[in-house]
N, C-alpha and C positions, 0 to 999 in steps of 0.2 A: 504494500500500500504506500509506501513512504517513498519507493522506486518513481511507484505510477505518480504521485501526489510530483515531484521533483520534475520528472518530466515533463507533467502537464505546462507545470510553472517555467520553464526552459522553454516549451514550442510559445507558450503566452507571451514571454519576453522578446523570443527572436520575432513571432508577430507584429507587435511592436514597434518595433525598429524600423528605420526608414527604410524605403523599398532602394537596392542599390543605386547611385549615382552612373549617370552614364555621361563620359565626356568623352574628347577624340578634336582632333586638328583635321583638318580637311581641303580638299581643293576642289574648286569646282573652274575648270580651264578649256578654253579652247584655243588654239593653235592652229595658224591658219599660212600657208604658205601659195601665194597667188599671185599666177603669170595675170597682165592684166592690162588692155587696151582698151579706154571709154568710146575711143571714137576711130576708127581708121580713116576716116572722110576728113579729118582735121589733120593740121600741125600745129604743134605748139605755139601760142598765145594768137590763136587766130578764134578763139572761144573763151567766155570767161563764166566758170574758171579754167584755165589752161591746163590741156590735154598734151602730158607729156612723152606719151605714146607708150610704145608696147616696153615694160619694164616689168620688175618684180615688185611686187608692194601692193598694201592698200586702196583701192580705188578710189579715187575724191568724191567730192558729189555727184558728181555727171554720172559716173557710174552706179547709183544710189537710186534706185527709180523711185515716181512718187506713191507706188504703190507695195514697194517692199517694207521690210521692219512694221507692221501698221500695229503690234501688238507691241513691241518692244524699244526701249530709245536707243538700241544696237543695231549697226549696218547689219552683220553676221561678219563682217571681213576681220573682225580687228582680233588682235593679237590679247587675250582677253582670259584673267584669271582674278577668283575671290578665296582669298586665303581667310579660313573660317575657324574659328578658340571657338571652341561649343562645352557648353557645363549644361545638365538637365538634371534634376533631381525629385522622385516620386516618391509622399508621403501622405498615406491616405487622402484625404480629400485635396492636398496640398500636391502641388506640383510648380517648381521653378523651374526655369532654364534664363540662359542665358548665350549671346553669341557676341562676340568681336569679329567685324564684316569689312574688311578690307579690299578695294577694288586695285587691281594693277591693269592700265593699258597703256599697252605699250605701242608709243606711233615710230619709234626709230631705238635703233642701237645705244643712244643717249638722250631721249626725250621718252618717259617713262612720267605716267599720270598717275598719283598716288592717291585715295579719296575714303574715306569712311562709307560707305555703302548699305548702311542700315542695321549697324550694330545695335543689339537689343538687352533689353531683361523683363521677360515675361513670367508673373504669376498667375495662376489660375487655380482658383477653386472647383474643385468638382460636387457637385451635389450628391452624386453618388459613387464613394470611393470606389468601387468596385467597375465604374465604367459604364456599367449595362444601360444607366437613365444618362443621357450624353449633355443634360443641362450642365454651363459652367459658365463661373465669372471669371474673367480675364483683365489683368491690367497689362497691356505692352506702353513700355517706356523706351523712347529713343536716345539718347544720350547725348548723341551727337549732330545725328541727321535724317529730318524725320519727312525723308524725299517720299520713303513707299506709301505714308500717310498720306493720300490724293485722294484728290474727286472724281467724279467720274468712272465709268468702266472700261472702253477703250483707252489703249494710251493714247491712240494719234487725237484724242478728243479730251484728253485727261486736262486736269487744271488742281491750283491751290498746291502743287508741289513746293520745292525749296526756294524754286529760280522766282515765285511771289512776291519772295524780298530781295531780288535785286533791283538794285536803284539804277536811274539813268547819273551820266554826272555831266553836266551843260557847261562846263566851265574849260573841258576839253579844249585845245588850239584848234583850228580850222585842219581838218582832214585825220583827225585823230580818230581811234573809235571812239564812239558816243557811249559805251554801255562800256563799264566796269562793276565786276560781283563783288556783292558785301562780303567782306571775308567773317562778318561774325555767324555762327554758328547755329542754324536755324533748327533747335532738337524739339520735341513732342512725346506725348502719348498720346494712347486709346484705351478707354474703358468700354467693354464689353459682353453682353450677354448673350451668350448663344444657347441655341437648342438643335436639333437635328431640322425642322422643320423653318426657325425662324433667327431673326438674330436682329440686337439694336446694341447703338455705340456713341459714344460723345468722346470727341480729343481737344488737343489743344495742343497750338505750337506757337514760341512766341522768337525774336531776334532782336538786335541792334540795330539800329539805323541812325544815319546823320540829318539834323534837322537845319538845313541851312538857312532857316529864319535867326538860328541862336549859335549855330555852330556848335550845338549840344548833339552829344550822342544819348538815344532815346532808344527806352523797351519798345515792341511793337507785339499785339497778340493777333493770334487766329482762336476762333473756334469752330469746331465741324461737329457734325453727325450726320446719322447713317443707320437703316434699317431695311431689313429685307425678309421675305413671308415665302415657302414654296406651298402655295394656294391650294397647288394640285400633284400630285408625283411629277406631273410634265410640265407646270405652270411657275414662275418664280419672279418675283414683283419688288425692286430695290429701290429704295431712294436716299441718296444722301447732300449735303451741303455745307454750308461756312458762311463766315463772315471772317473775314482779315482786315485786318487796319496797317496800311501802306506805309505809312508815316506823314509825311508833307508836301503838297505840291512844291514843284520847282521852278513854276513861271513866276515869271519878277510878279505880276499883277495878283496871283494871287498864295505869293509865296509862305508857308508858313500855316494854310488851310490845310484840314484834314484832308486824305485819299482811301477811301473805304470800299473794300472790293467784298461782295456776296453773293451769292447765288446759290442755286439748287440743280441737281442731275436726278433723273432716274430712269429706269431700263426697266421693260419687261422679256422675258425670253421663256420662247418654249421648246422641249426638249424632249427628246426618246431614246434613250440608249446612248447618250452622249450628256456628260457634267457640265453643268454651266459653266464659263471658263472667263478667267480675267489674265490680267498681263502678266507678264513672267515678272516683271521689274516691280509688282505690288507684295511678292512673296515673300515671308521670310526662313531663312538659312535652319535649318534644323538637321544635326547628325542622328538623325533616327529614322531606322531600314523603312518605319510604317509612316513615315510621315515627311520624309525629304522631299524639297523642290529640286530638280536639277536643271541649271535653264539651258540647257544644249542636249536632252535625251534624244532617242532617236525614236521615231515614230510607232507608235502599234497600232497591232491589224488584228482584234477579235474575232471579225468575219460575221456578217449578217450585216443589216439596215441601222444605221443611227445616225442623227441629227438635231439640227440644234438652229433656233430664228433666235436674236436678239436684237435689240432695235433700244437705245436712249436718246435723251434729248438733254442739255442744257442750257439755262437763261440763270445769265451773269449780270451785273452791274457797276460801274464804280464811279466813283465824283470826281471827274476832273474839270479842266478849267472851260468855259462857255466860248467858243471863240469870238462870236457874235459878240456875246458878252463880254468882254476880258477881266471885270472886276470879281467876275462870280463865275461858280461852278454848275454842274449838271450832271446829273448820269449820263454815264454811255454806255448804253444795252447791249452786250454781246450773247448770240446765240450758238448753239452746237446741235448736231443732231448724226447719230449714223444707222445701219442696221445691216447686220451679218449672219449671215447665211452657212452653214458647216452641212454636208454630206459628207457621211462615207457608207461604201457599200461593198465589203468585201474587202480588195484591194484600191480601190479605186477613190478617190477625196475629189470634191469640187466643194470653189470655194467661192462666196461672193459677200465685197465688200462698198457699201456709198456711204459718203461720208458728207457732208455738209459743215463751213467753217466763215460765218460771217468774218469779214475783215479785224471786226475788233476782237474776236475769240482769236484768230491770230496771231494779234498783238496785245493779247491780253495783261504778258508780262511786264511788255515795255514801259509803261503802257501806251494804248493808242499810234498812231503814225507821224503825229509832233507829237514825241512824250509829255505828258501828262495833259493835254490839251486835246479834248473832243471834236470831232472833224466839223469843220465848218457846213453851214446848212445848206451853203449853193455850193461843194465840191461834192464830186459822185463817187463814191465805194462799192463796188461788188464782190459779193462771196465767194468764198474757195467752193468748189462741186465738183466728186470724184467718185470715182465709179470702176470697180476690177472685178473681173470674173475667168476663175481660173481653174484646174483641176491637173491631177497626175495619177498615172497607176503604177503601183508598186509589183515588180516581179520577186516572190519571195526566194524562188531556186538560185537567181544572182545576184539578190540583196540590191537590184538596180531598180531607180522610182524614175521615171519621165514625166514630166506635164509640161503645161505653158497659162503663162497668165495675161488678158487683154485687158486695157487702160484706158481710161480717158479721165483727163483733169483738167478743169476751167478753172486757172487758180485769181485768187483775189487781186483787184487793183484798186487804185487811190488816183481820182485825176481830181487836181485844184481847184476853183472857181475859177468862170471861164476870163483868159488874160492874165489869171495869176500866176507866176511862176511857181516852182518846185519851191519848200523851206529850204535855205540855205544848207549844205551838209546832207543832206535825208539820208541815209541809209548808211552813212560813214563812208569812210575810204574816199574823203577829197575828191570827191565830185567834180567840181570847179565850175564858177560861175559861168562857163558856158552850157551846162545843163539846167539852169533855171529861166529855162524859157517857158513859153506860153504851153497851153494847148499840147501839154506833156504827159503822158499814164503812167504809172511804176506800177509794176505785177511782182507781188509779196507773196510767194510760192510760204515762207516763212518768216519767223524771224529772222533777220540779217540776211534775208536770200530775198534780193532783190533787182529786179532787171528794168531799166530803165528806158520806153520805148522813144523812138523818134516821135518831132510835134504830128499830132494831130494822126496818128497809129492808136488802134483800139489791141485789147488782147484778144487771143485765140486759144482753144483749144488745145491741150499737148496731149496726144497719142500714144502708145508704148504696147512694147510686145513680146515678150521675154520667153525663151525656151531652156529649161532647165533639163538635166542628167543627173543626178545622183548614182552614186555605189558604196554603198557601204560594207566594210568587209573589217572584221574582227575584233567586233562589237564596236570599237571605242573610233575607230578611222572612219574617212570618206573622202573620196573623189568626185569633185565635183564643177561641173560645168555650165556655165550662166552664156548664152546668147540674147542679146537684145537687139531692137530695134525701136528709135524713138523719133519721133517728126513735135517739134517745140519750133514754132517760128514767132516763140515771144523772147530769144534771147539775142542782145546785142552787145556792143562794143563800141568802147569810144576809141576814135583813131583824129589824125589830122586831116581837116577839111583841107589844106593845099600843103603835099610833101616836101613842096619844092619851098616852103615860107613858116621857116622856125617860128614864126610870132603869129601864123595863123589859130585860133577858136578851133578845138578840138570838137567833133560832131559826133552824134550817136548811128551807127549804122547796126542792120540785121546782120548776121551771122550763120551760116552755111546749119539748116531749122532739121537735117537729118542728120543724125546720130545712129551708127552700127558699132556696136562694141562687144566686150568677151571678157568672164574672168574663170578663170581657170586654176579651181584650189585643190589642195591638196590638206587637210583636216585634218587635225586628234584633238578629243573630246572625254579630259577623265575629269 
């Protein structure tokens, strides 16, 4: 009896006890070695940006179609590792972890980008230690950089991430860039209740900024939330939002007023046989076999029908300055909207994505097209509208996937009140007072990606047409091969109106609107 009694007390105590720690270092990298021509039809600097022909390396943007990455803020090309300190520790209803998330990319042999990447420490309460009831509260706290904390569900449509607080700085010399990043430290959390069925959450992130009314540096906060219901097994209904406080206008007139950005997203999506799915770049890092993200896996084929429609919208707002007005401020209403399409059936995936991006959703960052300053009421603005439709089938005997994907995108412009020239500077990179002429468009594919057309040229449609090869061969490699063709006759170039007359007015001319190009990688992926 005294044996049994002893042991009882032994298996009680080791019950007890915290469930083992699991920890582990980790990488999560891909490696990318790529022959790589944007354009055969060009020579270098007879396109901007300049296509420096068939070499080894990186593709710039030309090579970057507008309908690649749409899930992720990664080419695929780059040279790209996250070195991961992972601590997890399970105690009855008690569960921590923790991760140190450091990003390395590398653009060359000695430019090497070092960045915090969404290091965490997450608690969560379990309401039922034993797992089976999956209700749990969660607190994720960011430390450092609380980028994956975003709005929205697509990334190419996402908002309220880190780049919210970067400031413009107007004090720049003529031809400098205009935008420099707050180097102070934009960290957050999220509180959280999940269920298997439903989930809601409130965060908050707050930063540094300079108030160049006082030349004081000042706190800046956000607050978000966010909730989501799957209504039906196939039905899931999400909504979330924020309000962020910018810091202070920087126009002389109304310098020293608040800039308050908010807004609300939400998405519905219906599904069968395929997980509702968000961006790779929202996820975080966990060393655990039942629960890791890994953002470079290779595709799987269960076999049979599934699918997946998701469709969001967002309506933003923020106070900037009236131009009409110049003493006072105003809202500037930006909107977003996309909706995506997933098949697959068997081996075979098609894919379709349109996406909608008024001009100031765009520029939401910057903000606006004269930073901080709302677009005049007689200048005309039109929408980014884009549209892909794509598909591949997988051969599983050669581990080799083919498809092709078709494009079209009307991206966004900004033309003046009529007679008005260009704002001095627009888009950075000294311009020079020969492009603030009259009856001028600029087409804002993005931030800082701006092409500046001849007077009195409208934009146009850019086209695109890509043909992909995959091989993947021993588990972790791949070979792989991108063909494109692109027709863009909204890109130009400034050159000299007369060769022969060093003191001529440089002019804006088109530039040769077909693009054929090729890259050609060679991948590892551990």
């Amino acid at each position: 009896m005294i044996r049994k009694a002893i042991l009882a007390a032994a298996l009680a105590g080791a019950a007890a006890l915290p469930r083992p720690a699991k920890a582990g270092d980790f990488v999560d990298t891909r490696l990318n070695f790529t022959i790589t021509d944007e354009s055969i039809l060009v020579k270098p600097n007879e396109t901007t940006p300049s296509v420096p022909g068939l070499r080894i390396g990186m593709p710039n943007s030309l090579g970057i179609l507008f309908f690649d990455n749409y899930d992720t803020r990664f080419s695929g090309y780059e040279n790209l590792s996250h070195l991961v300190l992972y601590k997890n520790v399970d105690h009855a209803h008690w569960q921590a972890e923790g991760a140190l998330v450091l990003r390395f990319l590398e653009f060359t042999d000695v430019n090497l980008s070092t960045i915090d990447d969404g290091s965490y420490i997450k608690v969560t309460w379990w309401a039922d230690p034993s797992r089976t009831y999956h209700g749990n509260l969660s607190l994720t706290a960011f430390p450092l950089n609380a980028d994956r904390l975003r709005l929205g569900y697509s990334y190419r449509i996402s908002w309220g991430g880190s780049p919210v607080f970067f400031k413009f700085n107007p004090d720049l010399p003529q031809g400098a860039s205009a935008f420099v990043q707050n180097t102070n430290p934009a960290p957050g959390a999220r509180l959280q209740w999940a269920h298997d069925r439903f989930y809601v959450w409130g965060g908050a992130k707050s930063s540094v900024l300079l108030n160049r009314s006082d030349a004081r540096q000042e706190s800046v906060w956000a607050g978000l939330f966010g909730a989501g219901v799957d209504a039906t097994p196939n039905l899931r209904i999400e909504a979330n939002g924020g309000v962020f406080d910018r810091g202070t206008n920087q126009k002389q007139d109304v310098l020293g007023e608040q800039v308050t950005l908010y807004g609300a997203s939400a998405q519905v999506a219906v599904h069968k046989d395929m997980p509702v799915t968000s961006s790779t770049d929202y996820a975080l890092y966990r060393n655990d076999p039942s629960g890791i993200t890994t953002f470079f896996h290779p595709e799987q084929y269960p076999g049979g029908l599934a699918w997946l429609i998701m469709s969001e919208a967002t309506v933003a707002g923020q106070t900037l300055q009236d131009p009409d007005k110049p003493q006072s401020t105003k809202v500037q209403v930006a909107t977003a909207g996309d909706l995506n399409v997933r098949i697959k059936w068997n081996q075979t995936r098609l894919r379709l994505d349109a996406a909608y991006r008024s001009l100031a959703f765009v520029l939401l960052n910057v903000p606006s097209f004269v930073p901080y300053q709302d677009f005049e009421s007689s200048s005309k603005t039109d929408p980014d509208f884009f549209g892909a439709i794509g598909g591949d089938r997988h051969f599983p005997t050669l581990g080799l996937t083919m498809g092709a994907t078709l494009g079209v995108d009307r991206p966004a412009s900004f033309t003046p009140p009529p007679g008005q020239p260009l704002p001095p500077g627009v888009g950075g990179g000294g311009m020079g007072s020969s492009l603030n002429m009259a009856n001028t468009t600029v087409v804002v594919r993005n931030e800082g990606d701006f092409s500046i057309l001849p007077p009195n040229q409208s934009p146009v449609a850019i086209f695109a047409l890509k043909l992909t090869a995959r091989e993947d061969f021993n588990d972790y490699f791949a070979t792989i091969l991108d063909i494109y063709y692109v027709r863009d006759e909204n890109r130009t170039q400034l050159v000299s109106s007369d060769p022969n007359n060093p003191t001529a007015l440089p002019t804006r001319v088109f530039v040769e609107p077909n693009q054929i190009g090729f890259n050609l990688t060679l991948q590892a992926r551990f």
